[in-house]
Kinemage of the C-alpha trace (Angstrom):
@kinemage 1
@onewidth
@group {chain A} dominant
@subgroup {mainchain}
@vectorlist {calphas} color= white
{ca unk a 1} P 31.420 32.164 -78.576
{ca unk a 2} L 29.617 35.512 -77.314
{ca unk a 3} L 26.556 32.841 -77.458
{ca unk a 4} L 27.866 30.235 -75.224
{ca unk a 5} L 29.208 33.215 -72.349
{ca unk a 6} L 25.555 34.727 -72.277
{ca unk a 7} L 23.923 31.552 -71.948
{ca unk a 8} L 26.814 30.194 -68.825
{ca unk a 9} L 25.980 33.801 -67.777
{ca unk a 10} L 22.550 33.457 -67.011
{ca unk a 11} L 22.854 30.135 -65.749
{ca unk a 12} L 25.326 31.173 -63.086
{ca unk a 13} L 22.905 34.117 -62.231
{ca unk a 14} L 19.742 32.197 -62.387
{ca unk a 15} L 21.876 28.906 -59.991
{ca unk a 16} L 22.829 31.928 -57.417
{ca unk a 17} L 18.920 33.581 -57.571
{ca unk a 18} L 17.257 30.056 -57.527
{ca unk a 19} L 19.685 29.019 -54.269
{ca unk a 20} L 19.611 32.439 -52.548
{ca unk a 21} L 15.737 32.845 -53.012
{ca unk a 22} L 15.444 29.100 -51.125
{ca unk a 23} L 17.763 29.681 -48.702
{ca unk a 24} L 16.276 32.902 -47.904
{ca unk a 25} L 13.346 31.573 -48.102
{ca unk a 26} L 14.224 28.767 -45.224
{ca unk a 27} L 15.996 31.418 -42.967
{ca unk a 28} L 12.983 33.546 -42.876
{ca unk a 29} L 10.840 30.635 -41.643
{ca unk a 30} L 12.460 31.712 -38.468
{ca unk a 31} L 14.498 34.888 -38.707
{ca unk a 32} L 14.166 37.523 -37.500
{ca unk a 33} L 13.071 36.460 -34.580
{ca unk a 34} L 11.621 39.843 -33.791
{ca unk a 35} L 9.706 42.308 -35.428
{ca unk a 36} L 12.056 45.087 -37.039
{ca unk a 37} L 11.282 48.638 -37.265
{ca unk a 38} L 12.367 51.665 -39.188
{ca unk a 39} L 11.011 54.564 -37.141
{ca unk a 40} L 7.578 53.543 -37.165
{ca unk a 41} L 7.206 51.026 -39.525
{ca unk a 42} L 7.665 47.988 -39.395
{ca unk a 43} L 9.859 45.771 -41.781
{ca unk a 44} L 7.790 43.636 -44.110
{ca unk a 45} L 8.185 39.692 -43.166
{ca unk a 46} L 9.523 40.507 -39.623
{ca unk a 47} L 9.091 38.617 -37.860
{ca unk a 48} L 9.955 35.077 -39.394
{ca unk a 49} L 6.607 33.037 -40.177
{ca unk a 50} L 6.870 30.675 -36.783
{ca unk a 51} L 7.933 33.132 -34.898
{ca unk a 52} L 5.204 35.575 -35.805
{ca unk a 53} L 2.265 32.719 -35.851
{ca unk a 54} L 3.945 30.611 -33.094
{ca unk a 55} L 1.124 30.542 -30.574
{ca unk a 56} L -0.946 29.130 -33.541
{ca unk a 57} L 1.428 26.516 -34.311
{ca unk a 58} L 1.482 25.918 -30.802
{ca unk a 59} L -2.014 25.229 -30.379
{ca unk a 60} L -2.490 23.198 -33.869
{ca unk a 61} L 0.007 21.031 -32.812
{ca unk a 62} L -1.126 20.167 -29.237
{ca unk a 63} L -4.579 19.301 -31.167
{ca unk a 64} L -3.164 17.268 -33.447
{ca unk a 65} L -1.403 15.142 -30.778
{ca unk a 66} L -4.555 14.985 -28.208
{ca unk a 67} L -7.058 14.224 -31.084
{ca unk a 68} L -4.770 12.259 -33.541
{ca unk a 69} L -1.918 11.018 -31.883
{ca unk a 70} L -2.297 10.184 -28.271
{ca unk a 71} L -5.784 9.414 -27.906
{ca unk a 72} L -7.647 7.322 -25.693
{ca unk a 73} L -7.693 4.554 -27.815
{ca unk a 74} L -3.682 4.465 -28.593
{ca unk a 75} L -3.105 4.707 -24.581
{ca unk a 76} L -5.673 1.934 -23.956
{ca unk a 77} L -3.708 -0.299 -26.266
{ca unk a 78} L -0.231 0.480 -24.956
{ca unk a 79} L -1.328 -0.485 -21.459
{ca unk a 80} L -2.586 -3.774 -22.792
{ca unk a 81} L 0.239 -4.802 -24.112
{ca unk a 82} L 1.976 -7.910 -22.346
{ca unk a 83} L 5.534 -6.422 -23.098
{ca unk a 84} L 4.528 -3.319 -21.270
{ca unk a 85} L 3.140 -5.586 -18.030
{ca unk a 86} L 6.247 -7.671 -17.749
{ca unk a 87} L 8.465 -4.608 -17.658
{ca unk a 88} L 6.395 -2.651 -15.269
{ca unk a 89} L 6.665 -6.237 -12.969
{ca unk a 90} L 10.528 -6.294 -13.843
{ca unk a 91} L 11.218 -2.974 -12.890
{ca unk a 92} L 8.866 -2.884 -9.556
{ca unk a 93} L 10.228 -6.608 -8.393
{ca unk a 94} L 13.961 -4.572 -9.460
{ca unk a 95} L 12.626 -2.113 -6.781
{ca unk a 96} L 11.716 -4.690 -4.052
{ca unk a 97} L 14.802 -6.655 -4.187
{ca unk a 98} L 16.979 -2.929 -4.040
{ca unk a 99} L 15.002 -1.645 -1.123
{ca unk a 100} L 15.476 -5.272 0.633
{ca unk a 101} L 18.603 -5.324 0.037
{ca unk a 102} L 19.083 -2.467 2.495
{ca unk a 103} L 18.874 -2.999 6.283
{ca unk a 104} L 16.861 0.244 7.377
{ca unk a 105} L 15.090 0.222 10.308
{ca unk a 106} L 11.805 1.993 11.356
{ca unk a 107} L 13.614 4.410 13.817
{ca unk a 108} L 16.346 5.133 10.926
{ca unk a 109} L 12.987 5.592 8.349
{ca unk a 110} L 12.028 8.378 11.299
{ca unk a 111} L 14.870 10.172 11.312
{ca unk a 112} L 14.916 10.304 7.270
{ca unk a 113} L 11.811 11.752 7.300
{ca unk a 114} L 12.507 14.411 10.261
{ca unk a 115} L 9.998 12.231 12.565
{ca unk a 116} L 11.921 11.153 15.382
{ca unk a 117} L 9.612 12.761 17.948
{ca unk a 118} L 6.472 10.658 16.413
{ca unk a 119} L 8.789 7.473 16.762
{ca unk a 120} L 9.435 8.361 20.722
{ca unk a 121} L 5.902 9.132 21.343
{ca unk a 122} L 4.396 5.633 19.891
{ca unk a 123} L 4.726 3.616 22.686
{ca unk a 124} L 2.899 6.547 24.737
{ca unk a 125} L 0.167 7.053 22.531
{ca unk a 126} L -0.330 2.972 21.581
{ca unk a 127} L -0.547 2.456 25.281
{ca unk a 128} L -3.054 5.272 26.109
{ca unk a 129} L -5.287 4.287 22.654
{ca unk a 130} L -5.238 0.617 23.741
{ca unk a 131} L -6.912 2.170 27.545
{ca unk a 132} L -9.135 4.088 25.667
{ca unk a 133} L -10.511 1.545 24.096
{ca unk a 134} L -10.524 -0.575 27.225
{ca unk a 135} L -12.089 2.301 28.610
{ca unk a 136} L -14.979 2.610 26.486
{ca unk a 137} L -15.546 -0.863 25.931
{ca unk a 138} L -16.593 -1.382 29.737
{ca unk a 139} L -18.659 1.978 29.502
{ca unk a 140} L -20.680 1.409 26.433
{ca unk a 141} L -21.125 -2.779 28.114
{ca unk a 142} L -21.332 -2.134 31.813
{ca unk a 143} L -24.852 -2.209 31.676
{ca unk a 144} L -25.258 -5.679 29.612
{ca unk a 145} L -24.985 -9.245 30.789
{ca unk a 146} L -21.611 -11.543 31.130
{ca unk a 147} L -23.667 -13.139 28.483
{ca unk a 148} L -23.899 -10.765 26.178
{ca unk a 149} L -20.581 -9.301 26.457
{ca unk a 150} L -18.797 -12.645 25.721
{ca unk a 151} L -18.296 -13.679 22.012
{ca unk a 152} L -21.609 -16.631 21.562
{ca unk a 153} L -18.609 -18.435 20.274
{ca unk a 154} L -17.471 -18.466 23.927
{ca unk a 155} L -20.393 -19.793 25.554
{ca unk a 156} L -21.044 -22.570 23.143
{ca unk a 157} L -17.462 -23.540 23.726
{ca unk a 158} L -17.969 -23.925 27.255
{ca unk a 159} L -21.471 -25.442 27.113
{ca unk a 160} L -19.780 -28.055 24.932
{ca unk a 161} L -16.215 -28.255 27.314
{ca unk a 162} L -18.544 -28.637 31.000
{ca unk a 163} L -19.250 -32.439 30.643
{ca unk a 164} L -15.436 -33.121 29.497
{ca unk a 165} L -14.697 -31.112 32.514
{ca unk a 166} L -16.374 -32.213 34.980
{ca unk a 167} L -15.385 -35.668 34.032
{ca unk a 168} L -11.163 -34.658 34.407
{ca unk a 169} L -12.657 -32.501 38.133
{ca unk a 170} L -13.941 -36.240 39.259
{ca unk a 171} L -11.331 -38.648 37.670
{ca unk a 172} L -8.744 -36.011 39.493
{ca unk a 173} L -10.827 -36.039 43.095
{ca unk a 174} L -10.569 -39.795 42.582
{ca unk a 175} L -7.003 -40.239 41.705
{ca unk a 176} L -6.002 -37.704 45.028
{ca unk a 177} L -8.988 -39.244 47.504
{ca unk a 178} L -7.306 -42.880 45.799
{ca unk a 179} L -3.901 -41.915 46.882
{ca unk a 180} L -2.144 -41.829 50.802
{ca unk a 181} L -2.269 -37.972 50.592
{ca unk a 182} L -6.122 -38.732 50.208
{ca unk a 183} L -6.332 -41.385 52.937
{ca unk a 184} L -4.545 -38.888 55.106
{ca unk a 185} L -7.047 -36.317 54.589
{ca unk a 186} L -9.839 -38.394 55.083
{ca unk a 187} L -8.173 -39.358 58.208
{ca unk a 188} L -7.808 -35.833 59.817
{ca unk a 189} L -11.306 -34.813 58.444
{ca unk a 190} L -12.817 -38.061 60.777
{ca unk a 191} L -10.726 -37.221 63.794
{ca unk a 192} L -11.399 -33.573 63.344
{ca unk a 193} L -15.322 -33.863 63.258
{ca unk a 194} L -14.715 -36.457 66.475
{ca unk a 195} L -12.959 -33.715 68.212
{ca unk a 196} L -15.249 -30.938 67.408
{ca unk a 197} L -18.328 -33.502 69.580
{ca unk a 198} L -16.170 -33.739 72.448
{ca unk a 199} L -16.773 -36.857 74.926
{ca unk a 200} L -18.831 -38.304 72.553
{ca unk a 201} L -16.912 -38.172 69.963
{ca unk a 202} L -14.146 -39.728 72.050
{ca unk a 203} L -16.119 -41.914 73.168
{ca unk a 204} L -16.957 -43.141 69.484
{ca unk a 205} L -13.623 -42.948 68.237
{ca unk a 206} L -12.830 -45.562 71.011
{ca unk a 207} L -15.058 -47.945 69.668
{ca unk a 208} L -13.717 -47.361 65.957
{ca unk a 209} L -10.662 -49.238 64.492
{ca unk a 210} L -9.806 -45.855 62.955
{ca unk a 211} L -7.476 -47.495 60.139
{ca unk a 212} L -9.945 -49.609 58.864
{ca unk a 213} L -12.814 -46.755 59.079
{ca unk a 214} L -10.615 -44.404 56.716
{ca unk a 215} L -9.573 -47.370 54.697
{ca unk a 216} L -13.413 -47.949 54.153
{ca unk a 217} L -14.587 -44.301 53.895
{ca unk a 218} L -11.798 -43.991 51.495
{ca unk a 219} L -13.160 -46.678 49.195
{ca unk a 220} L -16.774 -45.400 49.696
{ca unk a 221} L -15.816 -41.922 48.431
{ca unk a 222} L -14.123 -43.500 45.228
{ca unk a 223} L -16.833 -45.259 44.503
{ca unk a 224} L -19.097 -42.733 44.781
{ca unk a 225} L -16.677 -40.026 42.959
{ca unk a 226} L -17.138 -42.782 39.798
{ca unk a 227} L -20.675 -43.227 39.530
{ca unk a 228} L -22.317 -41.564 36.305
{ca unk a 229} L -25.131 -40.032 38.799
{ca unk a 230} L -21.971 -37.686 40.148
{ca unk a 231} L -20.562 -36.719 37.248
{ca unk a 232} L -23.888 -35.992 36.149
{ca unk a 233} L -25.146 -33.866 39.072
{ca unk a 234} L -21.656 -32.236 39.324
{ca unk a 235} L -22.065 -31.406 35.310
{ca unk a 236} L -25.186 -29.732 35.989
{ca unk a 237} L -24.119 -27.877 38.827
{ca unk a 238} L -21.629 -26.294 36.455
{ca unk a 239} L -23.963 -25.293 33.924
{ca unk a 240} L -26.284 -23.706 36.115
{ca unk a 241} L -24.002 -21.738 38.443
{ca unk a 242} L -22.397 -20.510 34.471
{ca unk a 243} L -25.998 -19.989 33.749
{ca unk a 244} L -26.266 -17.869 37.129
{ca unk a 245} L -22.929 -16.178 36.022
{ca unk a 246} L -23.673 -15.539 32.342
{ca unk a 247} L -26.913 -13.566 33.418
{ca unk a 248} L -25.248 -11.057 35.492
{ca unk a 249} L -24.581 -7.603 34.949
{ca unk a 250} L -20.855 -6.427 34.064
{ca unk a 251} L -20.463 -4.170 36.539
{ca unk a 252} L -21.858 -6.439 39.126
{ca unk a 253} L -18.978 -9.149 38.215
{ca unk a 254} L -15.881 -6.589 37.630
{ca unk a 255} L -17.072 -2.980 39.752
{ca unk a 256} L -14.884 0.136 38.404
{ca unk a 257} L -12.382 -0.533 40.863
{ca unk a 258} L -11.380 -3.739 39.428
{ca unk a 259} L -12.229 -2.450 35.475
{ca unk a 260} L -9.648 -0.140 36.292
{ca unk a 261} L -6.835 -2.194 37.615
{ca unk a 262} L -7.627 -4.619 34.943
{ca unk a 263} L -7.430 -2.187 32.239
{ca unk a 264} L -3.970 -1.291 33.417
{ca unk a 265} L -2.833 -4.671 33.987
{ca unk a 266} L -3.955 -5.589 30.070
{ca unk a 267} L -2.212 -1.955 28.845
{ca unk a 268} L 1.452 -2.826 30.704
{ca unk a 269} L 1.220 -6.466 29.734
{ca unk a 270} L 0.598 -5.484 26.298
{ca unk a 271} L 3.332 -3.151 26.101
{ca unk a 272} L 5.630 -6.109 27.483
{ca unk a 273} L 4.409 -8.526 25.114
{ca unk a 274} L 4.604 -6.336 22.242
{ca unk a 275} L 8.024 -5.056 22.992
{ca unk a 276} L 7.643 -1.955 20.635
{ca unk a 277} L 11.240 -0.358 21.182
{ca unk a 278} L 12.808 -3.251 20.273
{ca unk a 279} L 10.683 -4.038 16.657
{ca unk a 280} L 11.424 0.124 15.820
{ca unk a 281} L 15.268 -1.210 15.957
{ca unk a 282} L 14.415 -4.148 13.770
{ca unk a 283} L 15.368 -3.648 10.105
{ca unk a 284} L 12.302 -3.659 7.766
{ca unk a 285} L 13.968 -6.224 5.947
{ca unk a 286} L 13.598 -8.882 8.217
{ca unk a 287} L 9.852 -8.866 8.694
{ca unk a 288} L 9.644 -8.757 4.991
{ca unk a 289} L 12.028 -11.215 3.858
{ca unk a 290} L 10.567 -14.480 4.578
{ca unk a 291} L 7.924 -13.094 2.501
{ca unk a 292} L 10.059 -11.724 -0.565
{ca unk a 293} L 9.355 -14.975 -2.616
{ca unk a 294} L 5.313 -14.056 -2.836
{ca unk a 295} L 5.952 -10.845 -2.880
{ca unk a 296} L 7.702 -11.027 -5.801
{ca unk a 297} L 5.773 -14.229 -7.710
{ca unk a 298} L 2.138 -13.098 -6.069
{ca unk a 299} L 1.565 -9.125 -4.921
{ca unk a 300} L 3.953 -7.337 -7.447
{ca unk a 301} L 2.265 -8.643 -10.154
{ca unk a 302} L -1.583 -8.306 -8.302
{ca unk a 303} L -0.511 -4.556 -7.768
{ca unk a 304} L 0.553 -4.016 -11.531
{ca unk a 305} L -2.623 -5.708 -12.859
{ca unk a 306} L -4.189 -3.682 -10.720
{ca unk a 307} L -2.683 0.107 -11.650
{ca unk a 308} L -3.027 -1.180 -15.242
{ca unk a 309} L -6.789 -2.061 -14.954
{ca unk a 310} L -7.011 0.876 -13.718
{ca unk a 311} L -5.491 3.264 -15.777
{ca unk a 312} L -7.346 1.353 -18.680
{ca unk a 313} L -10.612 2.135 -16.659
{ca unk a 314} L -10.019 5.218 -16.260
{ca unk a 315} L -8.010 6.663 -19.061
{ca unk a 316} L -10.200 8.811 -21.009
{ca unk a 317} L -10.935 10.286 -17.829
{ca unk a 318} L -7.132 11.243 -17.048
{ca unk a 319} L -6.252 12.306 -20.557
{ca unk a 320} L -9.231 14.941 -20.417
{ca unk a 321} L -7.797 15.495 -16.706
{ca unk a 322} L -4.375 15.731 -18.139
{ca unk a 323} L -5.048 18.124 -21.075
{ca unk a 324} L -2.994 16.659 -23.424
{ca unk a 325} L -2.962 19.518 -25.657
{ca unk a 326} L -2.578 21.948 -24.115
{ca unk a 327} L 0.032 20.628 -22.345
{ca unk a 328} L 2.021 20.065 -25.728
{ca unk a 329} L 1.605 23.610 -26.062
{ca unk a 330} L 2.083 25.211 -23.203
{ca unk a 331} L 5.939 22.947 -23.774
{ca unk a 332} L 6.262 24.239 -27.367
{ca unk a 333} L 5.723 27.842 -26.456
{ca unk a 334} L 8.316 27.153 -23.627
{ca unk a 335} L 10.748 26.309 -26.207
{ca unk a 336} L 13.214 29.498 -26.768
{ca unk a 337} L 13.171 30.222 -30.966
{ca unk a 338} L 16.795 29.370 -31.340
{ca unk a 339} L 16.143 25.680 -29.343
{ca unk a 340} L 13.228 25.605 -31.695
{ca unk a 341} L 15.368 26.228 -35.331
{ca unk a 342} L 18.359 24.133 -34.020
{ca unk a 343} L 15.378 21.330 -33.355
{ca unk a 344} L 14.402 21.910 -36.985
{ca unk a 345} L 17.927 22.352 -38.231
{ca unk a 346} L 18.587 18.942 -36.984
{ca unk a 347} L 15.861 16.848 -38.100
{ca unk a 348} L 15.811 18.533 -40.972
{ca unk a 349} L 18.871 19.813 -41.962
{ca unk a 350} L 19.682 17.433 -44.962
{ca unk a 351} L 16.621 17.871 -46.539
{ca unk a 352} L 16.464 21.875 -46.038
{ca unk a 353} L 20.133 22.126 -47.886
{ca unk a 354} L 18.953 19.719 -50.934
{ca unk a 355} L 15.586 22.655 -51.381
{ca unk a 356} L 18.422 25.278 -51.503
{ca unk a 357} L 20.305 22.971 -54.086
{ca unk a 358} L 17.354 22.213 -55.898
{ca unk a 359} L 16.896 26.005 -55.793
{ca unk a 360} L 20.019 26.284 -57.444
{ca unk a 361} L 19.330 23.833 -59.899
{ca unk a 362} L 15.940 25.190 -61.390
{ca unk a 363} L 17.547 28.325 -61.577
{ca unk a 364} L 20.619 27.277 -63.598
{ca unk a 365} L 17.939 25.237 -65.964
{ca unk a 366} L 15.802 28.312 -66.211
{ca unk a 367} L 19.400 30.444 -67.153
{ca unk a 368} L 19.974 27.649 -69.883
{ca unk a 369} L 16.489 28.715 -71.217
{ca unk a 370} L 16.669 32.451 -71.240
{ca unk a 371} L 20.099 32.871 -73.027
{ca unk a 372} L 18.627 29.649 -75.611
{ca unk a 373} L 15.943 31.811 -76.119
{ca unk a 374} L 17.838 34.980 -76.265
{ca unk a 375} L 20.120 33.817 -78.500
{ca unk a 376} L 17.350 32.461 -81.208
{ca unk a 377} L 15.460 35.419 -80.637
């Protein structure tokens, strides 16, 4: 019987050892958490392993997840994945329809942004950069033709438009001269040109059946307004007084005076046209809108392709820019030494209390052993 109580004995000492020596064992991995000191000395194993070689750890472990982990080639993959693209897409065109969904208005975007007195002063400073430009557009081509000032797409336009005009100019002359409005003209010109000869022109205008005269000059002038030799000479006419035109100097068709008053005459129409108060009171929304359908089928997904391509492109570069590492440490050594055990504690926690059991375990088994041994022995 004495046999049996030595050998539970040792088993229940060697159970408590084997458990208290793991346990202690685990606790010291982080306790104490500070060094501890008896005058001058300090306490063997103080502080607890991590804490004491915690910058270390630190380090090691931002290595392991720059070089190992999340490397260049891992990040290049994740940003090729398809899932990954149709959730970015999701979650910007999720964005689009939120912020169109609002009614917000440029003036109200201002005034969020504590810019109110850029807002006022647009219309000022549109309207005096618009006469700027004006401005220095007729300085730097003052000194150049009509000719060269105009767009060539211009004067090949009208080279090609004279003949077509000129044609409309005579069938218009002919329709009027055609007309009784016509024939009355005609009428007054004759009697005026009589009048301006005096007697003699009296005289001749007595001689004249003035009716049928204008009836006949009036069908004379048709005809002639038809022929092709008209149109013709009036056609060239055209060209050559645009010709004449066209070769001038800038200045010499529009002098300072006039640049001037035409400048401000463009600047306060433009303003007018452009209405600029009443598009900053215009929500957002409703120049967008119309357009939400390829914004949200066409430009969302151009944009994502294009930050992924990108990134991809790029993404050894920004992981070197990033630091990976050290960032991971710089994070680790953040972490206080209690968030750092709990962290452990919690992962781990299961696994950590079956060592302490198993502690307990090979020490009972090695009790069993000692009091078999010191019983035979």
């Amino acid at each position: 019987m004495a046999g049996w109580m030595t050998i539970l004995f040792m088993v229940i000492v060697g159970a408590f050892i084997g458990a208290a020596t793991n346990f202690l064992a685990i606790r010291m991995l982080f306790r104490p958490f500070k060094a501890k000191y008896i005058g001058k000395w300090r306490v063997p194993f103080t502080p607890g392993v991590i804490p004491k070689r915690r910058e270390e750890l630190a380090e090691k472990i931002g290595e392991v997840v720059a070089e190992h982990l999340l490397t260049n080639e891992a990040v290049q993959a994740k940003l090729s994945e398809e899932t990954l693209r149709e959730e970015l897409i999701d979650t910007a065109n999720d964005m689009v329809r939120e912020k169109l969904a609002v009614e917000t208005t440029p003036n109200e975007l201002l005034a969020q942004w504590d810019m109110t007195d850029f807002g006022n002063q647009v219309p000022e400073k549109m309207a005096v950069a618009l006469q700027g430009q004006l401005e220095q557009f007729f300085e730097k081509r003052n000194g150049q033709s009509v000719k060269t000032v105009l767009p060539e797409v211009v004067d090949q336009e009208l080279a090609r438009k004279i003949p077509a005009m000129a044609n409309q100019t005579l069938q218009k002359i002919a329709l009027f001269t055609a007309s009784d409005a016509g024939k009355l003209q005609i009428k007054l010109m004759i009697e005026r040109i009589l009048a301006e000869h005096g007697k003699v022109g009296g005289m001749v205008g007595l001689f004249l059946n003035n009716d049928t005269f204008v009836t006949r000059m009036q069908k004379e002038v048709v005809k002639f307004i038809g022929k092709p030799e008209t149109e013709a000479v009036l056609t060239a006419l055209v060209i050559s007084e645009w010709q004449q035109f066209s070769e001038r100097l800038l200045v010499d068709v529009m002098p300072p005076e006039k640049q001037a008053k035409f400048t401000e005459q463009v600047v306060a129409e433009v303003m007018r046209t452009v209405q600029l108060e009443k598009w900053m009171d215009t929500p957002v929304q409703e120049w967008i809108r119309p357009y939400e359908k390829d914004i949200l089928d066409k430009v969302v997904p151009f944009l994502v392709d294009a930050v992924l391509d990108f990134a991809k492109e790029h993404s050894a570069d920004i992981m070197k820019r990033l630091e990976i590492g050290k960032m991971v440490q710089h994070q680790i050594e953040a972490f206080s030494l209690e968030e750092m055990e709990q962290i452990v504690l919690d992962i781990s926690g299961k696994e950590l209390k079956m060592i302490t059991y198993l502690g307990g375990f090979l020490g009972g088994f090695i009790g069993i052993l000692q009091g078999v041994i010191a019983i035979l022995f």
